[in-house]
N, C-alpha and C positions, 0 to 999 in steps of 0.2 A: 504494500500500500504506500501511494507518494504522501511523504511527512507533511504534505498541505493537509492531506486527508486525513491523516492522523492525529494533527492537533486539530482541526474544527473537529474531527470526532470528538478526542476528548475534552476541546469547551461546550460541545451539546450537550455531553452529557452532564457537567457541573452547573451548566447555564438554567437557572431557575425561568427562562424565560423562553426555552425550548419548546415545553408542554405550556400551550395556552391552553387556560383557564374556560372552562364552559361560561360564558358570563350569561348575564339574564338580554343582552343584546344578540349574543350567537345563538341562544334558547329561541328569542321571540323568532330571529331569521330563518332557522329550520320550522317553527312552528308553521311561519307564512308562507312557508315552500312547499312543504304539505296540506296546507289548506288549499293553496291558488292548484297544486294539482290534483286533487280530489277531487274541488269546483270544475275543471277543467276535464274530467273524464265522466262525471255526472252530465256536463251539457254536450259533450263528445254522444252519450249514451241516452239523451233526452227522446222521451218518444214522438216527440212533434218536430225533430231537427228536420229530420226529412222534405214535411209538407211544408216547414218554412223556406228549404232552400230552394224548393219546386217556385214557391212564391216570388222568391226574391228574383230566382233565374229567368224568369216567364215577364219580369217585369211587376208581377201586381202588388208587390209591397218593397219597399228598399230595407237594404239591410240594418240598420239603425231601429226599425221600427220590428223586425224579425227577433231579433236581439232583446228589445224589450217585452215584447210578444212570450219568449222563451223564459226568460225570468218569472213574468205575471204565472204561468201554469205551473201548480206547484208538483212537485214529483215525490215519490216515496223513498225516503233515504235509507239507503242499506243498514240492516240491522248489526251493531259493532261489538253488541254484549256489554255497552258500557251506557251508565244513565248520564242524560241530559240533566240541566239543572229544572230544565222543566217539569222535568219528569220525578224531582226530586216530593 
C-alpha cells in the first residue's frame, strides 16, 4: 500500500469526524426520500392515470388540470401493519 494511503488510512481511522453522525437533518432527508417515492409509485399505480392520460393526449383536459384531477380521487393506501395517528 502507497504510504499516502496508509496515513489517510490511519487519520480515518482516529479522525472522530470520519463516521458522521445521523443528525435529525440526515433523519428528516431520508425521511422525505421515502415519502416523495412512495407518493410517487402510489400515483405511478393510481387507477384513473390511465383515462387521465387518454384525456390529456386527445386534447380534452391539459395536464395541470389531470394532475389535480388525480390528487382530488382519493385511493386506498397499502396496508403497513403500522397505526396512523389517526387511527390512534
Amino acid at each position: 500500500m502507497p504510504p499516502k494511503a496508509k496515513a489517510y488510512r490511519s487519520w480515518s481511522r482516529r479522525s472522530t469526524n470520519f463516521n458522521r453522525s445521523d443528525t435529525p437533518e440526515r433523519r428528516a432527508a431520508r425521511a422525505r426520500a421515502q415519502i416523495l417515492s412512495l407518493a410517487q409509485t402510489q400515483l405511478r399505480n393510481h387507477p384513473e392515470v390511465e383515462r387521465l392520460a387518454e384525456a390529456v393526449a386527445e386534447g380534452r383536459c391539459d395536464p395541470y388540470t389531470a394532475a389535480e384531477q388525480l390528487f382530488a380521487i382519493p385511493v386506498e393506501a397499502p396496508q403497513t401493519g403500522k397505526v396512523n395517528d389517526a387511527n390512534k
